[in-house]
C-alpha positions, 0 to 999 in steps of 0.5 A: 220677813213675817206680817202680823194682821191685829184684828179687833173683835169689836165689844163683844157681839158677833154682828159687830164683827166688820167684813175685813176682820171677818175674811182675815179670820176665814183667810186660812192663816193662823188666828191667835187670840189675845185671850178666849174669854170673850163673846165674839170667839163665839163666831170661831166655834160656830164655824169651825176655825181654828185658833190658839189663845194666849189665856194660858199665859196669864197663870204663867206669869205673875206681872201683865207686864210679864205677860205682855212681853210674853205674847208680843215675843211669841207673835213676832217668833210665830210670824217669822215660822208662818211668814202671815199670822192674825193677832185678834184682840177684844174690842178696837186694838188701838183702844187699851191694848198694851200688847198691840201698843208693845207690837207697834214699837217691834214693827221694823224691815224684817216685821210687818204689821197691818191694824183692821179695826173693830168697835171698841167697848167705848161706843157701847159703854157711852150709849148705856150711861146715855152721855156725850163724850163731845166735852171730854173723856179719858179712857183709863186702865183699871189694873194701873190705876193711880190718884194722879189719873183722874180728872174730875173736870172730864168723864171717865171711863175705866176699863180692865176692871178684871175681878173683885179686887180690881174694883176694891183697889179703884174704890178705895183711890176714887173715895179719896176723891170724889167720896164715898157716896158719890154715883158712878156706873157699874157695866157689864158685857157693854156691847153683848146684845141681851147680856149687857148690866148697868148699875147706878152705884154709890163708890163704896158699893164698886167692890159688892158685886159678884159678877165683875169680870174681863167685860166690865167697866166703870163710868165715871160723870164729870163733877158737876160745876153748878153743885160742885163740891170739889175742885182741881187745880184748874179750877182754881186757875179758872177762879183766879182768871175770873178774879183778876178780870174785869169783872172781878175782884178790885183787890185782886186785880190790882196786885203785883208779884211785889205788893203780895211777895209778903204774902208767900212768907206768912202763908209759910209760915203758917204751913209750919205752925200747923204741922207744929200743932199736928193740926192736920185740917189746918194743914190742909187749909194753910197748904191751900193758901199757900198753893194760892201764892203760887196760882197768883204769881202764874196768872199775873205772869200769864197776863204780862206775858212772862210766865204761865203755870205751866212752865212753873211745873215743867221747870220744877219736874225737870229740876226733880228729874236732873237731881236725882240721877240716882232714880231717873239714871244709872247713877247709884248712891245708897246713903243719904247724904250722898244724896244731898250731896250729889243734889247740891251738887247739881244745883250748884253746877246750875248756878255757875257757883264754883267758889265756897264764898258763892255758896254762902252767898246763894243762902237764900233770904230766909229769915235770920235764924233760918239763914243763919243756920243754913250759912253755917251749914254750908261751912261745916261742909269745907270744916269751917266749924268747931270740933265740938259743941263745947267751942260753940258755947264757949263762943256764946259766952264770948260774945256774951260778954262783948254785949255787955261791953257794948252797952256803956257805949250805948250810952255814948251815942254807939247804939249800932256797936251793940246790934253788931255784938247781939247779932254775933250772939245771936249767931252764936246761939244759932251755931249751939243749935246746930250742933244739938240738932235743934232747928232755932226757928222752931225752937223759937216759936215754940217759946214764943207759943209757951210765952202766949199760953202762960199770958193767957193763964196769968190773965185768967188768973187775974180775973179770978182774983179781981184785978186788971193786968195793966193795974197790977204791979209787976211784982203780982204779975210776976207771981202770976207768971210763976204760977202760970209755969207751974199751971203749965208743968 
């Protein structure tokens, strides 16, 4: 059975060493260091003890994870050969310490491990900056540093700010953010008497100094809530929470799912309509209405006691997880539509649908044209369908020709005989589209659009000539109309 002691080496001055990682450096058990390349190794060169570090493998291995994994399995070797080892780290080893992390995990009969802690780079860093972590702060790993970490709501601190490119890579996730020129601190050596550096930086200056190293970190200061130009999603709860309380909005606080369930279907649309004109700011404003839809529902289910948001995210990240067992298992598939496939698949299964019948019914209520598609779609998938489009045309002319039929008896007094005949050939029509890869809704509001500009050109016109649409007869609107085609041509 081997013992590892993890001693922590404090920020980075040797009179922040405590007296028992102290006297396990000097108890004459082999020192192994995570790396030299730190202040405190100082007091090992002073007084003559011994140690080896790991820095060596860094250049080894072209991953940290690899090098991680490296060092942890030589440890554990080299405390079986020495029977007691130390393992000495920079700062608090349970601070941003993934070996000790990986150690941790090992720790079974045959290993023993025992933590003496040290002062982390954290109290320096909060010192330096003059801030008081009482009302939040998140510690994060600069070499893994992904938009999904940050929070603007909670100070920041960023550590394992390694080099240059570091940094470039951090500024370039923060810009898209909190912007370019917002203030941030730049630190070094937090913790080194007589060698500690703390700039106060725009973002777009992180990656301009030339003395970023493996004792820099960054701070970050929460979003200020009184000059705030930014907002997360728990900003928006909170608004919406002040929204539907008493002193709220009116509107706002009598509504139900049911009155604002039409609201979920325009704000849809208008996500679709935006990304048809490749407008890009709209986008980013109907995507926010429609994220608003959903903040409504949750804080009305919170206050009914049915629902909160959270469960709304944990229901969906659990669907996402159990639909792609091809990414989060074992379960291999190649093609695309083998994963559409396996998805309906699974969520079928979810539903208790085991006959075809089910599956056209649990077509969601989109709009027609969409569910007509959809249905169809689902029917192809048993080989309901024609073997071509030329069967699917020849059933547009078909039911055609039955809407003409139709019309004498509208005459009779049968006017829902002819909405059955014109919904067959609506959906028929629909049947043509799916054949040709066309989508019917957006090919239906483009035509729709087509129609609203030519109008607009065949007003215009009007006026040039001297005459009002409502006073023209249909013939002269019609030439209008004719030229507007040409206009838009």
């Amino acid at each position: 059975m081997g013992k590892i002691y993890i001693l922590g080496l404090g920020p980075g001055d040797v009179n922040s060493l405590t007296l028992g990682v102290v006297d396990r450096i000097k108890s004459g058990d082999k020192n192994f260091l995570r790396t030299e390349k730190h202040p405190s190794v100082k007091y090992f060169k002073d007084n003559d003890i011994a140690y080896e570090s790991y820095d060596y493998v860094y250049e080894k291995e072209e991953e940290f994870i690899d090098v991680y994994g490296h060092i942890v399995d030589d440890l554990i070797e080299k405390a079986k050969e020495n029977k007691i080892i130390n393992y000495l780290v920079p700062g608090n080893p349970m601070v941003a310490e993934k070996t000790v992390e990986i150690l941790l995990q090992k720790e079974d009969e045959n290993l023993e491990i025992e933590l003496l802690t040290g002062i982390s780079f954290i109290e320096p860093v909060i010192e330096l900056v003059k801030k008081d972590p009482i009302t939040g702060l998140k510690i994060m790993d600069g070499i893994d540093f992904h938009i999904k970490d940050i929070d603007i709501n909670l100070d920041c601190i960023i550590t394992q700010v390694y080099n240059r490119r570091v940094a470039s890579d951090i500024k370039l996730v923060l810009s898209d953010v909190y912007g370019d020129k917002y203030e941030i601190y730049l630190i070094n050596n937090a913790g080194v008497k007589g060698k500690e550096e703390i700039y106060k930086i725009p973002i777009f200056e992180l990656d301009r100094f030339d003395n970023i190293g493996s004792l820099t970190s960054i701070y970050i200061p929460k979003v200020d809530k009184i000059t705030k130009k930014i907002y997360d999603v728990s900003d928006i709860i909170y608004t919406m929470d002040i929204l539907r309380g008493e002193e709220g909005c009116p509107w706002d606080r009598e509504q139900t799912h049911k009155s604002i369930r039409e609201s979920v279907i325009e704000e849809a649309y208008e996500v679709a309509d935006a990304i048809d004109r490749d407008d890009v700011d709209g986008l980013v404003e109907e995507l926010g209405d429609l994220f608003l839809q959903i903040i409504f529902h949750c804080q009305i289910g919170l206050e009914e006691g049915d629902f909160n948001f959270y469960n709304v995210t944990t229901e969906l990240n659990k669907k996402l997880i159990y639909r792609h067992p091809h990414v989060f298992k074992e379960k291999k598939v190649e093609k695309y539509d083998e994963v559409v496939y396996n998805w309906n698949k699974l969520k079928f299964e979810d539903r208790n649908i085991s006959t075809y019948t089910d599956i056209l019914r649990d077509t969601p209520r989109l709009p027609s044209l969409m569910r007509s598609f959809k249905v169809q779609e689902r029917a192809n998938k048993i080989g309901f369908d024609w073997d071509s489009v030329d069967g699917a045309l020849d059933k547009v002319k078909e039911e055609y020709q039955e809407v003409i039929e139709s019309i004498d008896d509208i005459e009779g007094g049968d006017v829902y005989k002819t909405e059955e005949e014109l919904g067959d050939l609506l959906f028929a029509v629909v049947n043509v589209c799916r054949f040709l890869n066309v989508n019917p809704e957006v090919a239906l509001n483009r035509t729709v659009n087509k129609f609203i500009d030519r109008f607009e050109i065949m007003e215009m016109k009007s006026r040039q000539i001297g005459k009002k649409l409502e006073d023209m007869t249909l013939e002269e609107m019609d030439i209008l109309w004719n030229e507007a085609k040409l206009h838009k041509n």
